[in-house]
N, C-alpha and C positions, 0 to 999 in steps of 0.2 A: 623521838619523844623528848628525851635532852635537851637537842637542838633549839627544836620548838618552844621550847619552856626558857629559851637563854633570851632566843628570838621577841619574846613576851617582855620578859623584864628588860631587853635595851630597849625594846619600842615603848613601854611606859615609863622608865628611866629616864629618856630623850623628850617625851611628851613633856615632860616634869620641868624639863629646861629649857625647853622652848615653847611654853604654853603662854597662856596668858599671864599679863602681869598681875601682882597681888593689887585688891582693891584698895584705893587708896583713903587713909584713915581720916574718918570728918575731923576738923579741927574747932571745935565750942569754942563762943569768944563773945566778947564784953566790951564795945570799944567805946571810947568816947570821938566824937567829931562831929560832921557836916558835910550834908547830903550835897550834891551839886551835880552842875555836867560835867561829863571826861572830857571836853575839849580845854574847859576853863581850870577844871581843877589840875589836870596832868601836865599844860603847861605852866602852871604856877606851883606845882613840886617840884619837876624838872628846872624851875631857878629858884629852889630851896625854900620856897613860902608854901609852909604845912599850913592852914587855917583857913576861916569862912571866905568865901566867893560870893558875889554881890547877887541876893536873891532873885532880883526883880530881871538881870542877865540869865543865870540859870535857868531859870522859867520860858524864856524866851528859845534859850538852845533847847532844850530838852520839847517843847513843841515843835519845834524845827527838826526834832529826829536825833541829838545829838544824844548818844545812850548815856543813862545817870552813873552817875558816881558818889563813892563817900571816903572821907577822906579823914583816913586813922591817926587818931595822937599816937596811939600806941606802935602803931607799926613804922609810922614814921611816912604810910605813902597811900596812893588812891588805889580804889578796888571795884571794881564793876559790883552792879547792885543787882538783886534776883529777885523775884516775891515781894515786892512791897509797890503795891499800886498809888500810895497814897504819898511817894516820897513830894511831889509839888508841895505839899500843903506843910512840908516841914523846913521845906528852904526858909535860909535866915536864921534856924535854931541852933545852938549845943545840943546833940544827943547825945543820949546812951542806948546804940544798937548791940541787939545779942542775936547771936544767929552763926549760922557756920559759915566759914573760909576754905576756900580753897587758893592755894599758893600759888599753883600752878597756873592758873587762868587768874588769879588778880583777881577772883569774886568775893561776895558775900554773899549767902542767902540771908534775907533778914529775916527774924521769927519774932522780933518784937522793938518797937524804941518809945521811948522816954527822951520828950523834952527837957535838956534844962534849962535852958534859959534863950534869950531873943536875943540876937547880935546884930541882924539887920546886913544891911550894905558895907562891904571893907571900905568903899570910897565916902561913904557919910561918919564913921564911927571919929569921934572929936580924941585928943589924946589926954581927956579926960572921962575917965569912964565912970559913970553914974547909974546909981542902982535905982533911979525915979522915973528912970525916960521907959517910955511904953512906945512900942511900937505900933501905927498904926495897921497891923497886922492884927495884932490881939484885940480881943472884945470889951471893953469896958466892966470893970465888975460894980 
């Protein structure tokens, strides 16, 4: 009976240690950046340029199959993008996505974003930047 009872506690003791790993803890986040493809955006972090990719390319890869991306001031790098059907229609913008992270896979889930502003094509933008130019993207108000 002793035995048995020691028998008990090393086989759940061991289970304990070799079980499954703890789940891992969602991470809330707040980023500011811009949606894009992983082809165009990863290799344009990988030679240190964090910022917009030229919309009207992105559109292009990402119906070609090339999976989206978005690409964090905050974190400083690109993150595959989960839940958000509608990211086409924000290529070209500054957002503010919130939504959880995960580290290990380089994801975001998005849960929401906010426009802030139209940057358009890296290759059109003048090295004058002007708060009048509207994008022929946007609606006329």
């Amino acid at each position: 009976m002793f035995i048995r009872h020691i028998i008990t506690v090393l086989l759940s003791a061991g289970s304990l240690l070799v079980g499954s790993p703890p789940a891992k803890a969602e991470k809330q986040i707040v980023w500011t950046g811009w949606f894009s493809d992983s082809q165009c955006a990863r290799s344009r972090a990988a030679a240190g340029t964090i910022g917009a990719t030229n919309p009207d390319c992105a559109k292009t890869c990402l119906q070609k199959g090339i999976e989206p991306a978005f690409i964090s001031e905050q974190a400083n790098a690109v993150y595959g993008v989960k839940g958000y059907p509608s990211l086409v229609d924000d290529l070209g913008y500054h957002l503010e996505v919130t939504g959880t992270v995960d580290d290990d896979t380089k994801t975001v889930i998005v849960a929401k974003v906010r426009r802030l502003h139209y940057e358009g094509a890296a290759c059109s933008r003048s090295n004058h930047h002007s708060t009048n130019i509207q994008s022929p993207y946007e609606k006329k108000r």
